[in-house]
C-alpha positions as CSV (number, residue, x, y, z in Angstrom):
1,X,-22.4,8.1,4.2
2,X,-22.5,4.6,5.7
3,X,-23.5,4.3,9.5
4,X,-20.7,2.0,9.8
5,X,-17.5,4.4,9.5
6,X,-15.4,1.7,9.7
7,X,-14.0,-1.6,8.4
8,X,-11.5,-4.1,9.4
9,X,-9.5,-5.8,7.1
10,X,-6.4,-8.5,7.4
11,X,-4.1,-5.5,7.0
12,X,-5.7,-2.9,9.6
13,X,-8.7,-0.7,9.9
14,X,-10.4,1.4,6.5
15,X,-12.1,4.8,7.5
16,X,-14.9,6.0,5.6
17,X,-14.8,9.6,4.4
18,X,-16.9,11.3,2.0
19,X,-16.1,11.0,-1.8
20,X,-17.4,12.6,-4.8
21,X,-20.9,11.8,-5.7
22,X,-22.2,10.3,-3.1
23,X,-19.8,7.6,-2.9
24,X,-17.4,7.0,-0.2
25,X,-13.9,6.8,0.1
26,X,-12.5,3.8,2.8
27,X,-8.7,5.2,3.6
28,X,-6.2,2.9,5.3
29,X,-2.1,2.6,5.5
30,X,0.2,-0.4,5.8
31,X,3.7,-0.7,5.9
32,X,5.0,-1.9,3.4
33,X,9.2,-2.6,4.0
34,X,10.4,0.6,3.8
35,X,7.3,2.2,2.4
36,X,4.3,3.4,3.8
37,X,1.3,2.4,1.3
38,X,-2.1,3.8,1.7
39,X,-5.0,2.2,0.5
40,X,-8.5,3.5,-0.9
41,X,-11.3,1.7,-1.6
42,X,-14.1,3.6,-3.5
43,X,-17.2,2.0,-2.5
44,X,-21.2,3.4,-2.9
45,X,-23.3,3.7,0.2
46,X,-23.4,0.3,1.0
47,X,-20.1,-0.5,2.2
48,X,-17.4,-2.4,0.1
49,X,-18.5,-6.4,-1.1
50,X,-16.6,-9.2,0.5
51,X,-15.1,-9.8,-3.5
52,X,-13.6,-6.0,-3.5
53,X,-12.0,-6.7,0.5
54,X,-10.7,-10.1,-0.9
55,X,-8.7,-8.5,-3.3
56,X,-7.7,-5.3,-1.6
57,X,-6.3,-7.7,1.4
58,X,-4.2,-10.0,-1.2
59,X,-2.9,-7.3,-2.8
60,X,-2.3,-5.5,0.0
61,X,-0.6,-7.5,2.3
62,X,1.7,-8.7,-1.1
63,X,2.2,-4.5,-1.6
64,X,6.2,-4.7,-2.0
65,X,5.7,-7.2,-4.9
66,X,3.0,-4.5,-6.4
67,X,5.1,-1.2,-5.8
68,X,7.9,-3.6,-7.7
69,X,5.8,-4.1,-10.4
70,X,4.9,-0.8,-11.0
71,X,8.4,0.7,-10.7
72,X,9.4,-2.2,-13.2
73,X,6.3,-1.1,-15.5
74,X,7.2,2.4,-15.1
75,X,11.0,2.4,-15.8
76,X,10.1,-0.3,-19.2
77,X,7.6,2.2,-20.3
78,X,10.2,5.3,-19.9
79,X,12.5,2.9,-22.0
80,X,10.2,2.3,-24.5
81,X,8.9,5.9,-25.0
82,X,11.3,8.2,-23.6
83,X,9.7,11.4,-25.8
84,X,6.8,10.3,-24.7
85,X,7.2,10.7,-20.7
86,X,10.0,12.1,-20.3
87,X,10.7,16.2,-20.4
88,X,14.7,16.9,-19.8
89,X,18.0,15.5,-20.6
90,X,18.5,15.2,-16.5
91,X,15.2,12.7,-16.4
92,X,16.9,10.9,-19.6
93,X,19.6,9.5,-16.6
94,X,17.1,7.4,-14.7
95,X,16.6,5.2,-17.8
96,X,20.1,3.4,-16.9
97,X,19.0,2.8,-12.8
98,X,17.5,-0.4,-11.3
99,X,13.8,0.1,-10.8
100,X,13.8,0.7,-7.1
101,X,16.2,3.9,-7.9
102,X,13.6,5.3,-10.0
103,X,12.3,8.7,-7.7
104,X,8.9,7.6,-7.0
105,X,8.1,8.2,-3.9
106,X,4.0,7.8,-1.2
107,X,2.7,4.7,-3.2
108,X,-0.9,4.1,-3.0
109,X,-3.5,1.4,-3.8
110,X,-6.4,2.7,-5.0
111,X,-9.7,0.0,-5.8
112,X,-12.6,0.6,-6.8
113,X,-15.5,-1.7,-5.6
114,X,-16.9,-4.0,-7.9
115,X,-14.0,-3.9,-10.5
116,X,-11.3,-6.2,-10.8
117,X,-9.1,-3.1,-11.7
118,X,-7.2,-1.2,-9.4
119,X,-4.1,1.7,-9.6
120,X,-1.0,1.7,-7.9
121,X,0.0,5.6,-7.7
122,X,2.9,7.3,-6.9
123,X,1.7,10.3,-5.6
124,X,5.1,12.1,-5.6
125,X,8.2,11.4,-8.0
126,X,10.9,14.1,-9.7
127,X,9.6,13.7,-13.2
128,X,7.8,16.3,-15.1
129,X,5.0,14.2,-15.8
130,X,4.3,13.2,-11.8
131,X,3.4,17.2,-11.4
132,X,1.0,17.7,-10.1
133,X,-0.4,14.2,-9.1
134,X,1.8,11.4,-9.7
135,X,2.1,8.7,-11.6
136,X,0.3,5.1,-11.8
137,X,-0.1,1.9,-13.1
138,X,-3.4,0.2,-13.8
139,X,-3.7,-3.7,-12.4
140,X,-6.3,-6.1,-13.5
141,X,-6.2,-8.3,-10.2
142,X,-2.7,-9.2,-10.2
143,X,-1.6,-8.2,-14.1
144,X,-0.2,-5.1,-15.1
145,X,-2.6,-3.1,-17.5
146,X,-1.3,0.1,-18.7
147,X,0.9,3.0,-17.5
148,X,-1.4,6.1,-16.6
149,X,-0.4,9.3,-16.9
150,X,-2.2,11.7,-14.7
151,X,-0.2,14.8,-15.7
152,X,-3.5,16.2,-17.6
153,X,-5.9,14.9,-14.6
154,X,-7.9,17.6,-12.7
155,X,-8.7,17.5,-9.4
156,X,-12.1,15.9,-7.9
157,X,-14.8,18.1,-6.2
158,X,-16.1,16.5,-3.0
């Protein structure tokens, strides 16, 4: 790991811990109105590049406007394709809430350093396919990508 453990950014301090593969995962929180967002930032063993802290700190400090996006994204895509994501009669009742109703709940900005993409992920929410680690949306700087569906994910090895 880096022999500088940690980096300061316009929305607080990043911590480095160890991430799979010799890479290193920066860890941070900010709050967000009524949300508490953390942030990661994937980075090798050089540290992150000023381009990856630029974007991480816009996004970041705009994180309301992001979690918004992704509920919006989220609730469209539900709409869309409810057989698709959605298991039970009782999550076919969300489709008729405002996006900031959906249950979605410990939002987290994950980058990756280097790349322009990034994931907004709700680690917790009361639909099937959030068990067992969430849901997200994949950004491309400040566009929504895709809906990602991490229901069939497996966990990383450190």
């Amino acid at each position: 790991m880096d022999a500088r453990s940690i980096t300061e950014t316009r929305f607080g301090l990043l911590k480095a811990g160890q991430g799979p593969e010799n890479t290193i995962f920066w860890e941070g929180s900010y709050e967000a109105g009524e949300d508490m967002v953390i942030v990661y930032i994937q980075s090798g063993s050089t540290g992150i590049s000023s381009e990856t802290i630029q974007l991480a700190e816009e996004i970041v400090l705009a994180a309301e406007v992001f979690v918004m996006k992704a509920r919006e994204h989220i609730l469209e895509s539900f709409i869309t394709d409810p057989a698709k994501y959605l298991q039970s009669e009782q999550e076919h009742r969300y489709l008729h809430l405002d996006p900031e109703q959906l249950p979605l709940e410990m939002p987290e900005l994950i980058f990756y350093d280097g790349d322009e993409e990034w994931m907004l992920r709700f680690a917790d929410g009361d639909f099937a396919i959030c068990d067992p680690f969430g849901i997200a949306v994949s950004f491309k700087n400040k566009e929504v990508l895709r809906l990602e569906d991490l229901s069939d994910s497996e966990e990383i090895d450190q």
